[in-house]
C-alpha positions in Angstrom: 6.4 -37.2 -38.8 6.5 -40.0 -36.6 4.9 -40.4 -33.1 5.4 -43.3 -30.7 3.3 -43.4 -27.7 4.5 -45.1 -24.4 2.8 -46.1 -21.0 0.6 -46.1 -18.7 3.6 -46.7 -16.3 4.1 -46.9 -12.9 5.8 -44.0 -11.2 8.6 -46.1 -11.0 12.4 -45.5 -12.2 13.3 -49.0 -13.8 9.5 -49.2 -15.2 9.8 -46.2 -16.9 13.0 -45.9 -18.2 12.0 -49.9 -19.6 9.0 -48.0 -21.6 11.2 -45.4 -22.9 13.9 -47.4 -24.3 11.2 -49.5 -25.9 9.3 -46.3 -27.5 13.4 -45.0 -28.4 14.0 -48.4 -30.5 10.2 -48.3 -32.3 11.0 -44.6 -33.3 14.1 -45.8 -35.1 15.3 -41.5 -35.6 16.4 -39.5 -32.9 13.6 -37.9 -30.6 12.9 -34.5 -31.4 10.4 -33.8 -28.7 8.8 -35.6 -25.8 5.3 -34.9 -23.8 4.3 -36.6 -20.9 1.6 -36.3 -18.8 1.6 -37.4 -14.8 0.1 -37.2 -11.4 0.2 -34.2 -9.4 3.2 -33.9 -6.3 5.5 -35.4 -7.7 9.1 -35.9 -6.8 10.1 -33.8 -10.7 13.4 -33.6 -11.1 14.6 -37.3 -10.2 11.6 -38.6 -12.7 12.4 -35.5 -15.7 16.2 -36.0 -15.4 16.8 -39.3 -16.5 13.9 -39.0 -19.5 15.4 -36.1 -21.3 19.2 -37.3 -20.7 17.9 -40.6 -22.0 16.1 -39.3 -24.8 18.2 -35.9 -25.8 15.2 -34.3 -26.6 13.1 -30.9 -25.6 10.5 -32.0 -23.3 7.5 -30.5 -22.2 3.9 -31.9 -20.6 1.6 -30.6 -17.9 0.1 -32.6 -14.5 -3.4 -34.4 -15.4 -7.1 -33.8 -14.1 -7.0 -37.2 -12.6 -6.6 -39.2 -15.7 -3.8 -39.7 -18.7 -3.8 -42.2 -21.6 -2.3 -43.7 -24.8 -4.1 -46.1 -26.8 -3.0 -48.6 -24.7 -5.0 -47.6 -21.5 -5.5 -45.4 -19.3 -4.2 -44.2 -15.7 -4.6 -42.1 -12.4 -1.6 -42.9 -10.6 1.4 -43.5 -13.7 2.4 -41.4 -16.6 1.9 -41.6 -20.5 4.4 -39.8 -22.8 4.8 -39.9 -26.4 8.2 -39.4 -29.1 8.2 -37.7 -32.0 10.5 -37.5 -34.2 10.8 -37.9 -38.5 10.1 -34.8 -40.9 9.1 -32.4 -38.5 10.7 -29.3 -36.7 10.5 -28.5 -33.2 11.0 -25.6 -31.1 10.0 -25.2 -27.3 9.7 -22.2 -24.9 8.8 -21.4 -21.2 7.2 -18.8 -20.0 7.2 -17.8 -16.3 5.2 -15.2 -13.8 2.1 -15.1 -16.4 -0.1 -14.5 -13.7 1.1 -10.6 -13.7 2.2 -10.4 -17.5 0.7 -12.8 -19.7 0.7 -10.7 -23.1 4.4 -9.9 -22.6 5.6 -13.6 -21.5 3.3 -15.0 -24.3 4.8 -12.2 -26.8 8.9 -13.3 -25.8 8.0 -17.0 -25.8 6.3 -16.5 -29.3 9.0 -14.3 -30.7 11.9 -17.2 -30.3 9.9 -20.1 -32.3 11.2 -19.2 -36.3 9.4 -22.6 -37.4 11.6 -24.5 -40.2 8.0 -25.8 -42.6 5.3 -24.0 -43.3 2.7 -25.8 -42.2 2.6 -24.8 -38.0 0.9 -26.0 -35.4 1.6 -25.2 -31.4 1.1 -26.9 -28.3 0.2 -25.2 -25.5 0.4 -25.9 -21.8 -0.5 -24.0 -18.9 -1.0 -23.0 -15.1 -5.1 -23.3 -15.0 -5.4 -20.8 -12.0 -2.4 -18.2 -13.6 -4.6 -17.1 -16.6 -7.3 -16.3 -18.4 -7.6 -18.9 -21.5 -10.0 -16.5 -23.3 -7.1 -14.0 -22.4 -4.3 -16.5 -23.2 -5.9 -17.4 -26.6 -5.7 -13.5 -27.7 -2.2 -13.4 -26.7 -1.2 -16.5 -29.4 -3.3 -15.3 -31.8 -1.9 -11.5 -31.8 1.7 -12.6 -31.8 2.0 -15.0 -34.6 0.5 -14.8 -38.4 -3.1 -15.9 -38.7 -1.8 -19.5 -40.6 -0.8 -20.9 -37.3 -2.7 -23.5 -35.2 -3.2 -23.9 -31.9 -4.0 -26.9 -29.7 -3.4 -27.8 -25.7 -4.9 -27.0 -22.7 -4.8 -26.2 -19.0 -2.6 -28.4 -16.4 -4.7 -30.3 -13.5 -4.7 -31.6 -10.2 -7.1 -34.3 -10.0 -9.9 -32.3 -9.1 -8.7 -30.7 -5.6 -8.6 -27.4 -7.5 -5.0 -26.3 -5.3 -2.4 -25.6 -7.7 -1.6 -27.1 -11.0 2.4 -27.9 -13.0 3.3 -27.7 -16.0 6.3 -29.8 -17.7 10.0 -28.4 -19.4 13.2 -30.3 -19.3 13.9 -31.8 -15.9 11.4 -29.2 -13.7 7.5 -28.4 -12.8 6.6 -25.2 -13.0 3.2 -23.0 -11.6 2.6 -19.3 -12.9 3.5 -20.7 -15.9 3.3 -21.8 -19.5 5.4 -23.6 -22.2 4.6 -24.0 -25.6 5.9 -26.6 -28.4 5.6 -25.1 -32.2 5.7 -28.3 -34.2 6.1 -27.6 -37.6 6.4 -30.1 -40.7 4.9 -30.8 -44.5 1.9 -31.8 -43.3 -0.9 -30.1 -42.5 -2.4 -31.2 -38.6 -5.9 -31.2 -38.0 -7.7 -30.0 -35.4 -10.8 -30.3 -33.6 -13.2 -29.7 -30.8 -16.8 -31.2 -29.8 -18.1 -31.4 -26.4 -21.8 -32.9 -26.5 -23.3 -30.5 -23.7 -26.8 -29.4 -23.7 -29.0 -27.0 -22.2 -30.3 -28.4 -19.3 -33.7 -29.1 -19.3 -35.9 -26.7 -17.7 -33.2 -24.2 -16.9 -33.3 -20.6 -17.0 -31.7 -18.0 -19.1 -29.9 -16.2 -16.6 -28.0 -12.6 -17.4 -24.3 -12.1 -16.1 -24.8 -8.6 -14.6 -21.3 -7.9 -13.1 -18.5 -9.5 -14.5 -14.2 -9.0 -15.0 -12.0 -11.5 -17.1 -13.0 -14.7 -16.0 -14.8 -13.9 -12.3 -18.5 -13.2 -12.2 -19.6 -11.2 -9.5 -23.2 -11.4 -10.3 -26.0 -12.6 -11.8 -29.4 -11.0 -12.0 -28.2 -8.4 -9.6 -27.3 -10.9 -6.8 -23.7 -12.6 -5.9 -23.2 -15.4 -8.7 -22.6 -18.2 -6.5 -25.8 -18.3 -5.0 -28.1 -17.6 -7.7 -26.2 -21.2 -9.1 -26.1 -22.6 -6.4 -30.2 -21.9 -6.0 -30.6 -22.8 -9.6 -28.6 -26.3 -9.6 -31.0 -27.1 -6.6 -34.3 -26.0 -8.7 -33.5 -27.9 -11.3 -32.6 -31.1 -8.7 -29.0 -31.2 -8.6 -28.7 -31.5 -4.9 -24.6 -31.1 -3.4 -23.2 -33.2 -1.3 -21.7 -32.1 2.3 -18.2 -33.7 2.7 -17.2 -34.3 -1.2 -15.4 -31.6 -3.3 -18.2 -29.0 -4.6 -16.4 -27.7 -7.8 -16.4 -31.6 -8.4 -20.2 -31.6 -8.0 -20.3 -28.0 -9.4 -18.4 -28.9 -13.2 -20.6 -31.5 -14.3 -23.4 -28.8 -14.4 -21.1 -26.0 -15.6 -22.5 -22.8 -17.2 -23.0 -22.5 -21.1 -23.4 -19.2 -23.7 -24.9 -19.8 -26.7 -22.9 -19.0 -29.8 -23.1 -19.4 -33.6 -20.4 -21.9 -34.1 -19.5 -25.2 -33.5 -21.9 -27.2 -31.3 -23.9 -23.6 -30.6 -22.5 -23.6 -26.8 -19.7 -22.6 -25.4 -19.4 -24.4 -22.0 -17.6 -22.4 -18.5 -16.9 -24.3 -15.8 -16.6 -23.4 -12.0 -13.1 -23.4 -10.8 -13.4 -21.6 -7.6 -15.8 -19.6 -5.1 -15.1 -16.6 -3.9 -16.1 -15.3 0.1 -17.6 -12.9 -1.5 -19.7 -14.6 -3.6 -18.3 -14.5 -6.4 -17.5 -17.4 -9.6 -13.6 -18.0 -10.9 -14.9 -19.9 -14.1 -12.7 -21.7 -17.1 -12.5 -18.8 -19.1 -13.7 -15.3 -19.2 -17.0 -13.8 -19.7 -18.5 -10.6 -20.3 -21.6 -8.7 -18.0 -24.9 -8.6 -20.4 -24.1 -12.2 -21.6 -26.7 -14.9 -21.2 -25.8 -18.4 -19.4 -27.5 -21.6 -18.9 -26.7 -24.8 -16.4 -25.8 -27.6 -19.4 -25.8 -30.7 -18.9 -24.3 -34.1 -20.5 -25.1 -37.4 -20.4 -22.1 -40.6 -20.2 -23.7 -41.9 -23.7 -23.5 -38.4 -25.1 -20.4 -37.0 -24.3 -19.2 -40.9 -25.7 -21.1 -39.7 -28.9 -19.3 -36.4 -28.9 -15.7 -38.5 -28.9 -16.5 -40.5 -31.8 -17.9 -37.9 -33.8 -14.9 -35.7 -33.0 -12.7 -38.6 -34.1 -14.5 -38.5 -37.6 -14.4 -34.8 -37.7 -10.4 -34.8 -37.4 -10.0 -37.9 -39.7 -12.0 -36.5 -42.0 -13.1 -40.0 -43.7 -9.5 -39.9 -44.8 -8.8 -43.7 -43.8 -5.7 -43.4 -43.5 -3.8 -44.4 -40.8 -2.5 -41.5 -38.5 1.1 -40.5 -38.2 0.8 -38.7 -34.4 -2.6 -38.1 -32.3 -2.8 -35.7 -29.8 -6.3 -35.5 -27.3 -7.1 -32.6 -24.5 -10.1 -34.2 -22.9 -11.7 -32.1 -19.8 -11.6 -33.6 -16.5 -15.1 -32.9 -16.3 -15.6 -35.6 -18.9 -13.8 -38.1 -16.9 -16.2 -37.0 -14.0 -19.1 -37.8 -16.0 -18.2 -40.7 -17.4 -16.8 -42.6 -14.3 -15.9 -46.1 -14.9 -17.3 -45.9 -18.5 -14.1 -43.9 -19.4 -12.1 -46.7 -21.6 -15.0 -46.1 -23.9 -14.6 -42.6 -24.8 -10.6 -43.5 -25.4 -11.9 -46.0 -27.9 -14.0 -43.9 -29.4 -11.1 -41.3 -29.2 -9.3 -43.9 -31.6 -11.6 -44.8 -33.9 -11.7 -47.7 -36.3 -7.8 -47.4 -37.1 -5.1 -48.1 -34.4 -2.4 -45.6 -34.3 -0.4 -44.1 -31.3 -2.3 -41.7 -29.1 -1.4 -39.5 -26.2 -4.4 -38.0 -24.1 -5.1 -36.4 -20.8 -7.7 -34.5 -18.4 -7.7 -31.4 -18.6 -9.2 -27.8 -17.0 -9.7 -25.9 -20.2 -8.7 -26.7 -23.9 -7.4 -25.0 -26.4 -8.5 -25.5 -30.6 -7.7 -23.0 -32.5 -7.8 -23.4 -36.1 -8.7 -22.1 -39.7 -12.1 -21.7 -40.2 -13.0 -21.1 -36.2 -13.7 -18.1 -33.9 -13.3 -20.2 -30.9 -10.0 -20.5 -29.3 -10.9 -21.5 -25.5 -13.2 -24.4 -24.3 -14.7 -26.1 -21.0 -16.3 -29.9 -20.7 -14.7 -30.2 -24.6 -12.5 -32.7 -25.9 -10.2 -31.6 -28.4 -8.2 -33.5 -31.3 -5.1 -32.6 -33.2 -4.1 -35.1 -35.4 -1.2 -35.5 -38.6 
């Protein structure tokens, strides 16, 4: 396998199709998938068009949480793609309308991909507000043997929380998902930290009404505002005239469990008129949450560690990185981000393709997670 990064680039014709022709001559083999990552709003086909008739290739991607990167930099406003091509099989699907059918779209999407090696990993890209990734998860997992991986995340829109895309061939696509089943020799390895904590002095508070991913209430009264009275107990005081879910992430809500970092984090994503909480992932009534909390130097900790974690202590230099990072990282990190992409990297330079997120996906051997919030997550051959 071989993975050639390209960008940040300007949203700009010549610019782009200058980086692409670049990464096309450093691959040296045909391009067997590309994966970009951009800005919300975007004029689609007349950027997507020329990309896969340059390249030939399957391509698929997703809009960003306000932030893309290679190990080159990062960007807001331009894209970051990556090539890969080599030893290494590819096969891509799209699945539309999951909002009202998201076991049967997953199940035909999943039943096309007859990977070529055995060793099979999947990216996955999706509509954040047209499922459930606790839900979406499930549906991978029952429709494909327990061997395969899973890594990818939810699209973004740079934290205005109106409608996300996702990327395949020359269109953007809401209600949607698409999925690219890599498979190849080599075994991938996956990963997921986040660095969240309890936050001190708050409350264990019990969901008491809950369906999928939209709490109705907690301790007997509408979610919103017992959070809303909890983030102001505990000092976090909102702004009037900014973006509340923008306030609202960086104190998201966490569940303790027995693996991994002990927390699994769910972020806000919308309030309801009748006071109730669309969060990152579903949760069940009886289950106990916290406000968590994450300082810039620890969720920078969190990167590096996840960076050993993936490479293992290997040394070795790797063939193709792929990072999901949450946008709420980005938000708590502010202008501190380059260092979290460095730590992303590590001590070994090698091409690198990133981007903010609103809910990641790990799901690998050894894990009974699938679905994350405020994580980063790394998937590397």
């Amino acid at each position: 396998m071989r993975m050639i990064s390209f960008g940040p680039v300007p949203i700009d014709p010549r610019a782009v199709r200058t980086a692409l022709d670049e990464a096309l001559d450093a691959l040296g083999t045909p391009a067997k998938l590309v994966v970009l990552y951009t800005p919300i709003d975007l004029h689609y086909p007349a950027l997507l068009g020329p990309i896969v008739e340059r390249t030939r290739a399957p391509l698929v991607g997703a809009t960003t949480g306000g932030v893309a990167f290679t190990e080159r930099g990062a960007t807001s406003e331009g894209l970051v793609g990556a090539l890969l091509g080599g030893d290494l099989d590819v096969q891509v699907g799209l699945a539309r309308g999951i909002c009202a059918g998201l076991k049967e779209k997953v199940r035909a999407v999943m039943a096309d991909m007859q990977p070529k090696y055995p060793m099979v990993s999947s990216l996955v890209l999706a509509d954040a507000f047209a499922c459930d990734g606790e839900a979406l998860v499930a549906a991978l997992g029952e429709n494909r043997p327990l061997y395969w991986r899973y890594f990818g995340g939810f699209a973004g829109d740079c934290q205005t929380y109106r409608g996300t895309r996702v990327l395949f061939g020359e269109a953007a696509y809401d209600d949607a998902l698409v999925v690219a089943t890599i498979s190849s020799p080599f075994q991938g390895r996956i990963r997921a930290r986040h660095g969240f904590e309890i936050a001190p002095g708050a409350r264990a508070l019990r969901v008491t009404s809950a369906a999928g991913n939209a709490v109705r209430a907690i301790e007997g009264r509408p979610a919103a505002d017992v959070y809303r009275e909890e983030l102001d107990r505990l000092g976090v005081r909102l702004q009037d005239g900014q973006n509340l879910l923008s306030q609202m992430v960086c104190h998201s809500l966490g569940m303790s469990t027995p693996f991994g970092e002990g927390l699994n984090v769910r972020a806000p994503l919308k309030l309801g008129a009748d006071g109730s909480m669309s969060l990152g992932g579903s949760i069940v009534a009886d289950r106990v949450v916290h406000v968590v909390k994450a300082t810039p130097d620890r969720v920078i900790e969190a990167a590096a560690r996840l960076t050993a974690d993936t490479l293992d202590g290997s040394g070795a230099k790797p063939r193709a990185h792929f990072v999901v990072d949450c946008g709420i990282r980005r938000l708590i990190l502010g202008n501190r981000y380059a260092e979290q992409i460095a730590a992303f990297e590590g001590p070994v330079p090698h091409p690198m393709l990133g981007f903010a997120s609103y809910g990641e996906i790990a799901r690998h051997g050894g894990t009974m997670q699938g679905f994350h919030n405020a994580t980063a997550v790394s998937a590397v051959w």
